[in-house]
C-alpha angles and dihedrals in degrees: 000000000000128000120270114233112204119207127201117198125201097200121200140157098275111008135032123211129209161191137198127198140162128225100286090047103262111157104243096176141358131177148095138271140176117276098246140123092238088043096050087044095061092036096064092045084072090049125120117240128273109023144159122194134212128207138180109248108253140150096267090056108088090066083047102047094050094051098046095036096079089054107043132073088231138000117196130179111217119212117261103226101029083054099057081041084061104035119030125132140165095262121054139172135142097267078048102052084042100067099045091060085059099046083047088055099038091053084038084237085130111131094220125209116205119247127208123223121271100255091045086059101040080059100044080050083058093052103043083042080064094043087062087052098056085047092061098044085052093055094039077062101046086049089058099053080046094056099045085047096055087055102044101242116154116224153180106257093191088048108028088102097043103108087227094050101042086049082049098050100047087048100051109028110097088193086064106093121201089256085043095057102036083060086054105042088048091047090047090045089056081044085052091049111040097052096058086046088054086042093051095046087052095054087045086055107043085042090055107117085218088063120015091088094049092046096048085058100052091045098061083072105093121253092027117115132176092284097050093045091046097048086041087052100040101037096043100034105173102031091192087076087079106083096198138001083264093069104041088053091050082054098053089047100236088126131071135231126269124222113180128157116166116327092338116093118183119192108203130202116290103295124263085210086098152100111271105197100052083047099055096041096042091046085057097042084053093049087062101029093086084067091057110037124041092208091061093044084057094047091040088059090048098055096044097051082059099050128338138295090281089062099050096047090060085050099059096038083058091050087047087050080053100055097041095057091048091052098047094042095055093031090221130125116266120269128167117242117238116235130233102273100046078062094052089050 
């Protein structure tokens, strides 16, 4: 059986740095080179055989990843901030940082982060790339009421953003000068725009093949929408990497952080270790759910009888997180289970 070499990659914009071991921890190879396809091709053609490779999870890796994966034995992609736990040290630099990844992956003390597949993360870069879109036609909006402010027109705030209205409003309006409406009717046409541009990257995305089956499902759940089942099935990817419903909710950050040491036990604010986009959406799919299930309306007053609305709308976000896992997991449509005493009747 031949030897195992182990490489560790410092990854950055421009440059990636790396080191190459073998099993007992002899330094084969050290050294830099620019962070390119051709460069990368030519590296691994002076690679020992065979070899698997470690990197720290950024925001250059996926490029990476996908070129080195076909030729290693294994790829993995270390956590950020469980990495710098492991390894820090008072000196730091990027040969340095190199070959502690290595040393991490040849011990197999690497804190790996799960990566999707490619096609799973071309697709969530479609999604986030319609977030920011809907980013930008909030703030074209906010603009808007800003700029009706500074001049003093009264308007109506439910309807400002209604095409009728806003055409009525400029045309009518004698506190609305000629520089004053040109601003508006730029900002309302990038409103305009943007909005069929987020409504087309939607469709493409609930009409992928790769997709369209697994969204149905997890729409039939109430209060999930194409937004909520999109996010669910691109941020999360494979959903059997989640050994229980605890987990999945710590991913999704609708839990907070816990601090103990002896008899004293602190409960922070919810984490900031989580995944952003799934919060925010899941959080504003929960604020809505109550209107469309009674079983989360029920849950949603409990909770808030016991704390405030805060607190019930975390509640609910958590049971969503439930069901969808449920859904997803047994790739059947949602049903509610019925309880004990509907059985006796």
């Amino acid at each position: 059986m031949e030897p195992m070499y182990y490489i560790g990659l410092d990854v950055h914009k421009r440059k990636i740095s790396y080191c190459v071991k073998d099993s007992g921890g002899k330094v084969y190879s050290e050294g830099s080179l620019p962070a390119t396809r051709l460069t990368l091709d030519m590296w691994m053609k002076t690679l020992p055989h065979p070899w698997s490779a470690a990197m720290e999870a950024t925001m250059f890796t996926g490029w990476i990843y996908d070129h080195l994966k076909p030729h290693a034995v294994a790829l993995k992609v270390a956590h950020p901030l469980m990495l710098r736990a492991i390894a820090a040290a008072k000196k730091k630099n990027d040969r340095i940082d190199a070959g502690k990844i290595c040393d991490c992956l040849r011990c197999d003390f690497l804190p790996e982060s799960y990566m999707a597949s490619t096609a799973i993360r071309e697709r969530r870069r479609t999604l986030r790339y319609r977030n920011l879109l809907v980013r930008q036609m909030v703030q074209m909006k906010i603009k808007i009421s800003a700029l009706l402010m500074e001049a003093g027109v009264s308007y109506n705030k439910q309807r400002l953003h209604k095409a009728g209205y806003f055409r009525e409003l400029l045309a009518t309006n004698p506190d609305i000068d000629e520089g004053l409406c040109s601003l508006l009717r730029l900002c309302r046409e990038m409103v305009v725009r943007l909005g069929k541009t987020e409504s087309a990257v939607v469709r493409s995305l609930e009409r992928d093949s790769l997709l369209v089956e697994r969204v149905e499902r997890l729409m039939t759940i109430p209060a999930v929408g194409p937004i909520t089942a999109l996010t669910w099935a691109l941020e999360v990817g494979d959903v059997q990497r989640f050994s229980s419903i605890k987990k999945a909710i710590s991913y999704c950050g609708l839990c907070g952080a816990e601090k103990s040491s002896g008899t004293t036990v602190q409960r922070t604010p919810l984490s900031k270790q989580r995944n952003k986009h799934l919060q925010t959406t899941l959080i504003e799919a929960a604020k809505m759910a109550p209107r469309n299930s009674p079983e989360l309306a029920m849950l949603y007053d409990k909770e808030k009888q016991k704390g405030n609305a805060n607190r019930a709308t975390l509640a609910v976000a958590r049971k969503l997180v439930a069901y969808l896992m449920a859904v997803d997991r047994g790739q059947r449509n949602f049903q509610i289970a019925e309880t004990s005493s509907n059985i006796a009747a």
